[in-house]
C-alpha positions in Angstrom: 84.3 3.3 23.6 84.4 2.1 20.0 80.8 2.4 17.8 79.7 -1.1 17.0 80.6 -1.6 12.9 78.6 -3.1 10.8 80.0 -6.6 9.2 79.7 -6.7 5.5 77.3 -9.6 4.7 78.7 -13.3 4.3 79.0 -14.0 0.6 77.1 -16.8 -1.1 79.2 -19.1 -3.0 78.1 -19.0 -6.5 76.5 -22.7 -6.9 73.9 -21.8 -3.4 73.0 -18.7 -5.3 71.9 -20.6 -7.6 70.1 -23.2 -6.1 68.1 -20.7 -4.3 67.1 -18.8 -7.7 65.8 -22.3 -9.3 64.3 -22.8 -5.8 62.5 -19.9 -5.9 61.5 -20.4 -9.5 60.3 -23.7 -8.9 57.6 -22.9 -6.2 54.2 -23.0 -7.6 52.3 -19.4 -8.1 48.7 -20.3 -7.4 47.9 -17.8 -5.5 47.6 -15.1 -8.0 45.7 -17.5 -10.0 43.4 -19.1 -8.1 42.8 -14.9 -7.2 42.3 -14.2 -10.9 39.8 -17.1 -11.4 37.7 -16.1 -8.4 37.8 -12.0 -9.5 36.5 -13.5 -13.2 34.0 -15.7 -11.3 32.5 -12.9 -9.7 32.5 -10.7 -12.0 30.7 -13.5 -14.8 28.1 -14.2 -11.6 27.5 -10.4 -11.7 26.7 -10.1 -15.3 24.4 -13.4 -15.4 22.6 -12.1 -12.6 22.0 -8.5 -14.3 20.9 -10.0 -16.9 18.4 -12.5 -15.2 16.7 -9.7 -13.7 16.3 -7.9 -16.6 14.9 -11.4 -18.1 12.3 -11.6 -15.1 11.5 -7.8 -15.2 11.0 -8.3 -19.0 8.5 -11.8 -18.2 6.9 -9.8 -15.9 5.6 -6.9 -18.6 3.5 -9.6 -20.4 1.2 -10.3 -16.8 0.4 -6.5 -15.7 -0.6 -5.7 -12.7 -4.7 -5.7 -12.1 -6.7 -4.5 -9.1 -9.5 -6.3 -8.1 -12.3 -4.0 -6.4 -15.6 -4.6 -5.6 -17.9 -4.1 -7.6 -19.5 -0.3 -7.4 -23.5 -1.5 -8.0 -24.6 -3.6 -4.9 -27.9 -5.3 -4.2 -28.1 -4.7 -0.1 -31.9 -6.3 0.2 -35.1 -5.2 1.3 -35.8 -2.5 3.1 -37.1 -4.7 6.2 -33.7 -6.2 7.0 -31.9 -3.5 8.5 -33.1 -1.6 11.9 -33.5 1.9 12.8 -30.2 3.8 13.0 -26.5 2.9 11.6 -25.9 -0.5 10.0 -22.5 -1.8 9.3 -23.5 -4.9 7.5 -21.7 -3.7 4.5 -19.0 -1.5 5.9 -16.4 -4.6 5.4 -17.6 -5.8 1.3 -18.3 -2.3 0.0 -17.6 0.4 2.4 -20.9 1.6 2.9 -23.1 2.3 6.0 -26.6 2.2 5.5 -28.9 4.6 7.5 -32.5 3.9 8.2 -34.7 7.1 9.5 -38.1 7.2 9.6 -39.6 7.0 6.5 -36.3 7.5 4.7 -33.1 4.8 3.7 -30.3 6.8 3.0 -26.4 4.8 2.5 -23.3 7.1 3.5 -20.1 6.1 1.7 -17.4 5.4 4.3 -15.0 7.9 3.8 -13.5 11.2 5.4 -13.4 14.0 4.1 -10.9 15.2 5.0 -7.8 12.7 3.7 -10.1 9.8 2.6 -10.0 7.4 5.5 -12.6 5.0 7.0 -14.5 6.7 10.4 -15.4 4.2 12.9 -19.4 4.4 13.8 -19.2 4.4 17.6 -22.8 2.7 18.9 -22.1 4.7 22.3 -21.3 8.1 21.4 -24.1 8.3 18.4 -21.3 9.4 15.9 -19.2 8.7 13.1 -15.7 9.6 14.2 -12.1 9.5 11.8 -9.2 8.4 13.8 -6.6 9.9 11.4 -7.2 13.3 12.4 -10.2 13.4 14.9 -13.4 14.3 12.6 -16.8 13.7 13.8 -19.4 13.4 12.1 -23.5 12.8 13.6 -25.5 9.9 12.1 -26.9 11.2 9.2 -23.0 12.1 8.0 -22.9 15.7 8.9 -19.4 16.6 9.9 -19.6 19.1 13.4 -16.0 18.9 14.5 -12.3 18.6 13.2 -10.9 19.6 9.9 -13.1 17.7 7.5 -14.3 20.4 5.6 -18.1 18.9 4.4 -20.3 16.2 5.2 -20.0 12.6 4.2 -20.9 11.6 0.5 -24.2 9.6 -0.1 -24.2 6.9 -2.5 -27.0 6.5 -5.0 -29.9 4.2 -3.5 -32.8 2.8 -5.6 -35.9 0.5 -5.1 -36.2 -2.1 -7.5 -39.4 -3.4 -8.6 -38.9 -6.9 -6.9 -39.0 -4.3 -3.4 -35.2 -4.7 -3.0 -32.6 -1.6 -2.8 -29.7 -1.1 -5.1 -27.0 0.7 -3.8 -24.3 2.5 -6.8 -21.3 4.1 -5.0 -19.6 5.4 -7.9 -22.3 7.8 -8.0 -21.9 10.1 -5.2 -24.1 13.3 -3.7 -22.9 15.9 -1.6 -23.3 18.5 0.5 -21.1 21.8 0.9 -22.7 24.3 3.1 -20.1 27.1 2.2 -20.3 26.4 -1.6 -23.9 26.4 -1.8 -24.3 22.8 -3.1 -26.6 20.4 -1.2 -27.5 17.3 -3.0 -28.9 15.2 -0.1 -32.4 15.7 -0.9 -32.1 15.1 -5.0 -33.8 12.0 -5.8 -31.6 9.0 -6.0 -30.1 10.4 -2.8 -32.1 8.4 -0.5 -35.4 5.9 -0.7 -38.7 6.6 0.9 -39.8 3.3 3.1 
């Protein structure tokens, strides 16, 4: 058996040789170009957009960012409006619950002790009760079970000379049996009716 041989190649005549070079050279190369001009297009789109952003972020310095909450004084009316027990009236405006016993108006401020969030006042059950972490408290704010570690805070109540009540909740008393402080019956703490 002989071993198949490789031929040597067929040889170009000179003059196709060189028809396929100036062939060859005369194809157009856009496709590195057209590649170029779409790398600098991105790259131009990148840089204008940076620096739009930076533009907007810089507008947006001059229009700071305000919060708008309530105001901490509130008129809530006279002491007539508002029946015995719990009333939610102002739970939604103010975060407030306002607490009529007799012969005393008392308004709890409507947050846990615990981590700060809003109890729900269940009609049913006679209590205030957190649903982040299961405190209760009874009507009057006093916590009795969960990890809140003191009662509710009262806000500061007054009567106003035209018979109406005036409720401040930046102004704040508490009550901490295990560090001796019970401000619930300073005045300001509730109003005789």
């Amino acid at each position: 058996m002989r071993s198949p041989i490789a031929e040597p190649p067929a040889k170009v005549p000179p003059a196709a040789s060189a028809a396929i070079v100036r062939e060859e050279l005369s194809r157009p190369t856009t496709l590195p170009v057209d590649i170029n001009r779409e790398r600098r297009r991105l790259i131009w789109a990148c840089i204008w957009g940076y620096l739009g952003v930076n533009f907007l972020m810089f507008l947006r310095f001059f229009f700071p960012r305000a919060l708008y909450e309530p105001n901490t004084i509130v008129n809530i009316g006279f002491p007539s409006n508002f029946q015995s027990g719990v009333n939610q009236q102002f739970l939604q405006s103010n975060r407030i619950w306002v607490v009529v016993e007799p012969g005393r108006l008392f308004v709890i401020f409507a947050r846990c002790t615990h981590l700060g969030c809003t109890p729900d006042w269940l009609q049913q059950q006679d209590m205030f009760h957190c649903p982040c972490h299961g405190s209760e408290y009874d009507p009057e704010g006093i916590n009795f079970a969960g990890p809140a570690p003191r009662p509710m805070d009262r806000c500061q109540a007054s009567l106003l000379s035209n018979g109406t009540i005036q409720v401040d909740t930046s102004r704040l008393f508490s009550q901490d049996p295990r560090a001796g402080v019970d401000h619930f019956n300073d005045p300001g703490a509730y109003v005789t009716i």
